[in-house]
N, C-alpha and C positions, 0 to 999 in steps of 0.2 A: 697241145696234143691233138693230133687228128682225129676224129671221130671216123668209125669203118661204116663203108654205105650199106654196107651190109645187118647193120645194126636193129633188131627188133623183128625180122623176116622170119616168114614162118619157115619153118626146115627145108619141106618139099620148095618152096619157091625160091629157098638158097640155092639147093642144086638145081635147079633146072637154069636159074643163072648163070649157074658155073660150067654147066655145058655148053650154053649157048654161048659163054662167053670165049669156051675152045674151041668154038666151029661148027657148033653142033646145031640143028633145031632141031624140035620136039619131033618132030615125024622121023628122026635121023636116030631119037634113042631110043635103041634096041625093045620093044613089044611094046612101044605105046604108040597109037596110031595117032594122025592128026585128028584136033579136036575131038574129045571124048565126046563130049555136049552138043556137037556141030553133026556128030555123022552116028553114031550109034546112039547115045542117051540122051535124046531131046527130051525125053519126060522129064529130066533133071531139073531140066528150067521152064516150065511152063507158067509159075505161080509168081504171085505177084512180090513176094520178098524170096531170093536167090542167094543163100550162102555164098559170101565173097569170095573165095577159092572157084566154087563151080562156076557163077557168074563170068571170072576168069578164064574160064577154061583150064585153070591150075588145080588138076583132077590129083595130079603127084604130091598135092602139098600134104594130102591126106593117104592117099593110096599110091604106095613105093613099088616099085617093078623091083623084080626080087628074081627074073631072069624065065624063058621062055618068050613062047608067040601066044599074042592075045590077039582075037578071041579064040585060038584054036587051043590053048592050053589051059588047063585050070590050076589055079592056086599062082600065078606070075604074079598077085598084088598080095600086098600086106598091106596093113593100118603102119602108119607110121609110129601109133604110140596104142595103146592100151585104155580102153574107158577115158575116163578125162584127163588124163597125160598129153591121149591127142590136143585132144580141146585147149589146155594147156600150152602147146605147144606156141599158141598167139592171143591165147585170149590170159586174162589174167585170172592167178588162182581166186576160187569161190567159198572156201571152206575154210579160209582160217581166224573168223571171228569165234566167240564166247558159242552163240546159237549157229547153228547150220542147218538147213532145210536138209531131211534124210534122202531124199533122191541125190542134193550135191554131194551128201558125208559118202554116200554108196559111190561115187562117181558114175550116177546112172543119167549124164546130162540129155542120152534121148527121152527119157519119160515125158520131159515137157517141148523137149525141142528136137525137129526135124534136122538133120544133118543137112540134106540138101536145097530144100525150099518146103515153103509155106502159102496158103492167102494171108496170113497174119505176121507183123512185125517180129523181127526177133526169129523167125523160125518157128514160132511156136506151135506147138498141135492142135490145141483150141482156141478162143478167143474169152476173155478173162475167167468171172468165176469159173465157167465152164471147165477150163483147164482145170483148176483148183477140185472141180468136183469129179473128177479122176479117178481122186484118192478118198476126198473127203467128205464124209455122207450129208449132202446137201439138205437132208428133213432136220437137222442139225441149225439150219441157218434158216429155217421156214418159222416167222413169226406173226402174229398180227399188226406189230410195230417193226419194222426195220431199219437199219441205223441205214444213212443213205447212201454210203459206200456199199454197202453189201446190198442193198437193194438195185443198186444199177450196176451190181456184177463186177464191183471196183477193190477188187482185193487186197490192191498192189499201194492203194489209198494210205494203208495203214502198216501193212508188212512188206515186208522184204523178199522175194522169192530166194533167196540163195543165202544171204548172212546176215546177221546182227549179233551186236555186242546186248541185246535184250531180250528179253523172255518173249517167246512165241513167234519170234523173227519180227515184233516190232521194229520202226523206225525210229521211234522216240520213246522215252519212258515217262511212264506216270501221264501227267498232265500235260506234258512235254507235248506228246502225242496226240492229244487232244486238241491244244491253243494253235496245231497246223492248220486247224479247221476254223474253230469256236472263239470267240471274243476273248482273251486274256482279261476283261476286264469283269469278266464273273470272277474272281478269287482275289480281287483288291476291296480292300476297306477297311474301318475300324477295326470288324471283327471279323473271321473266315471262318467258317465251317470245318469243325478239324479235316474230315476225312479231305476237304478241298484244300485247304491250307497244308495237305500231305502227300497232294497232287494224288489222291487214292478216287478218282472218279467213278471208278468201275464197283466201290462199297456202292452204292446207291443205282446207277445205270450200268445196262446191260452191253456190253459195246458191239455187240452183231444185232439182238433184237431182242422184244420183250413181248408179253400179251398186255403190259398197260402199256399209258403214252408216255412220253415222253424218256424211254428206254426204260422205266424202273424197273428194279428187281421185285416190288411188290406195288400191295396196295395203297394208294394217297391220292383221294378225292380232288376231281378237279371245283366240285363247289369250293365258294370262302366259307358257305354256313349252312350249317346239315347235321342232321343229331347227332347225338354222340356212339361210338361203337367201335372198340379197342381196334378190332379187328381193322376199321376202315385208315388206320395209319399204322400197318404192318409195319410199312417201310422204315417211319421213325424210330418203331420199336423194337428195331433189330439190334438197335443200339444204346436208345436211351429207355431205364425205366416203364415199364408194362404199365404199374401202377401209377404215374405220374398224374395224371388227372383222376383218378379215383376213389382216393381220399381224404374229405371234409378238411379234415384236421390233420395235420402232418407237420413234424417237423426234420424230416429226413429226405423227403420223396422229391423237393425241389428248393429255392434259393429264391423263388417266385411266390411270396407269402407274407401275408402281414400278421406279425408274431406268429401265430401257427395256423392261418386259414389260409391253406392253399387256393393261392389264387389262380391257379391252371384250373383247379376244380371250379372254379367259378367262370369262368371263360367259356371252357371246353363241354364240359360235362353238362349238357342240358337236352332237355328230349325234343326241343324245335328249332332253335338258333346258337346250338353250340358253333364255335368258332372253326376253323381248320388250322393247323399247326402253320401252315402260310400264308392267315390271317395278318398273322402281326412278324413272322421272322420269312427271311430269304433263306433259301436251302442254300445258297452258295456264299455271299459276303453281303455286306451293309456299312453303310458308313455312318452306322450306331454302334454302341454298344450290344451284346447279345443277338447280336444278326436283324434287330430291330428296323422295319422298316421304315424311310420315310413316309413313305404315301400307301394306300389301299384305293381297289376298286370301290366305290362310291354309288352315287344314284346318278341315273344319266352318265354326263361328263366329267361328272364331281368328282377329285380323287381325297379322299381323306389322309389330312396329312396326322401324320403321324411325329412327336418330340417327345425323344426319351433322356432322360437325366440319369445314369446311375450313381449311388452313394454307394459307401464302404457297407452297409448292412441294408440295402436298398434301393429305392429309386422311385421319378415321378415322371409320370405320362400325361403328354398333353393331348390326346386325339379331339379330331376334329367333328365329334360324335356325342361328346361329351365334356364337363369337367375335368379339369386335371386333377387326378387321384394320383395317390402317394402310396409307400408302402414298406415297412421296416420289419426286420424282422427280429430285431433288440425290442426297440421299442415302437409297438403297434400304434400305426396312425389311425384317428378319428377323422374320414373326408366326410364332406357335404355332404 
């Protein structure tokens, strides 16, 4: 079966073939003068991206002579379509994923793109975030930490300007979206951190910007040892236990205990060299048990390494700091 050459052509550039293919040029059909762009609207092309039609000179692909003399008449052009029906007409539909950006759902494709020409790719009216902040209140995206897509005005990094099958016009979901960036090998090992192991990145970082580092949603000391103050691990305690260090004796508050002496309270809880919660665990994976890490920052170049054992009611730690203590929570170990 023959395929028509005519196949995929924007409307106006079908007819004006089909004229010219009876005899006709363009200067020949009835109130369009030669070149629109050549003799009356050079401002049309002066920028440095040129919609392919005007570029053209194919001014009819868009604007249909509808009968009269131009420029002595008014109203001889019509759109050849309506809002984005035009656009439509060659370019392909924008709005039929899950998400739709509401200027495409409106069919308002000028709001971000000039019909005729631009200095920026694409036609576009501004040049990235800028564009973006149009609509969207930029003191919004003003942080002391910024994620660095949004810090260098790269919006398109992470969203979609027109569709996605994901929430907020992402490009990927969850962590999906994340590893186009970031090491995939933060959420491999033993053990995963749920919210990481549930590709939920954004429970703990901010994904535009934060006032701590490292995007968090709160507070988590960058010391490894610093007294203790519920407050100064916000962040952890969004989710685990408030009281987790602050009870001697417990046998409810944690799984980290020899028979009933909370052994977080003895780590954490002290008024000069309590420990930080990323002392001994990764906030993302390890290839221990319990997010346990190999090694810690040490003295000098020293890393202390860190060997953890779990048992079924326990486990034994070998740091490199001390003896290896044990610790059961059936029955209570007696260490060195």
């Amino acid at each position: 079966m023959n395929r028509s050459p005519f196949r995929g052509m924007c409307l106006g550039t079908l007819i004006t073939l089909l004229l010219l293919s009876a005899g006709a040029s363009a200067s020949k059909i009835p109130g369009i003068p030669d070149g629109c762009s050549t003799r009356c609207h050079q401002s049309k092309v002066r920028e440095q991206f040129v919609h392919g039609p005007v570029k053209a000179d194919d001014c009819i692909a868009c604007h249909q002579p509808v009968g009269g003399e131009h420029p002595k008449d008014r109203g001889v052009f019509r759109l050849a379509g309506e809002r984005e029906k035009l656009c439509y007409l060659c370019h392909e539909g924008k709005g039929v994923k899950r998400v739709v950006h509401p200027p495409v759902a409106e069919g308002d494709c000028l709001a971000c793109h000039d019909p005729h020409q631009s200095p920026y790719a694409k036609q576009l009216k501004a040049l990235g975030s800028e564009l973006c902040f149009k609509c969207h209140d930029p003191a919004a995206f003003r942080h002391k930490h910024g994620h660095a897509p949004v810090a260098s005005g790269n919006c398109l990094g992470c969203h979609d300007p027109h569709q996605s099958d994901n929430r907020s016009l992402l490009k990927a979901d969850g962590a999906g979206l994340c590893f186009r960036c970031h090491d995939k090998k933060l959420a491999a090992g033993a053990s995963i951190h749920k919210p990481v192991a549930e590709g939920k990145c954004v429970r703990c970082h901010a994904p535009h910007g934060s006032d701590w580092p490292k995007l968090l949603r709160s507070t988590f000391p960058e010391p490894y040892y610093l007294p203790y103050a519920r407050d100064n691990f916000a962040l952890c305690f969004d989710c685990h236990n408030k009281n987790l260090a602050q009870d001697r004796r417990t046998d409810t508050l944690t799984g980290f205990r020899n028979g009933d002496f909370n052994l977080h309270y003895r780590h954490v809880n002290k008024s000069d060299r309590g420990r930080s919660c990323k002392t001994c665990h990764d906030p993302h994976a390890a290839s221990q048990p319990r997010l346990i890490k190999e090694q810690i920052p040490g003295f000098g170049d020293w890393e202390i390494p860190i060997r953890y054992t779990k048992t079924e009611t326990g486990g034994t730690c070998v740091v490199g700091c001390h003896k290896p203590k044990s610790y059961d929570r059936v029955r209570p170990v007696t260490n060195p």
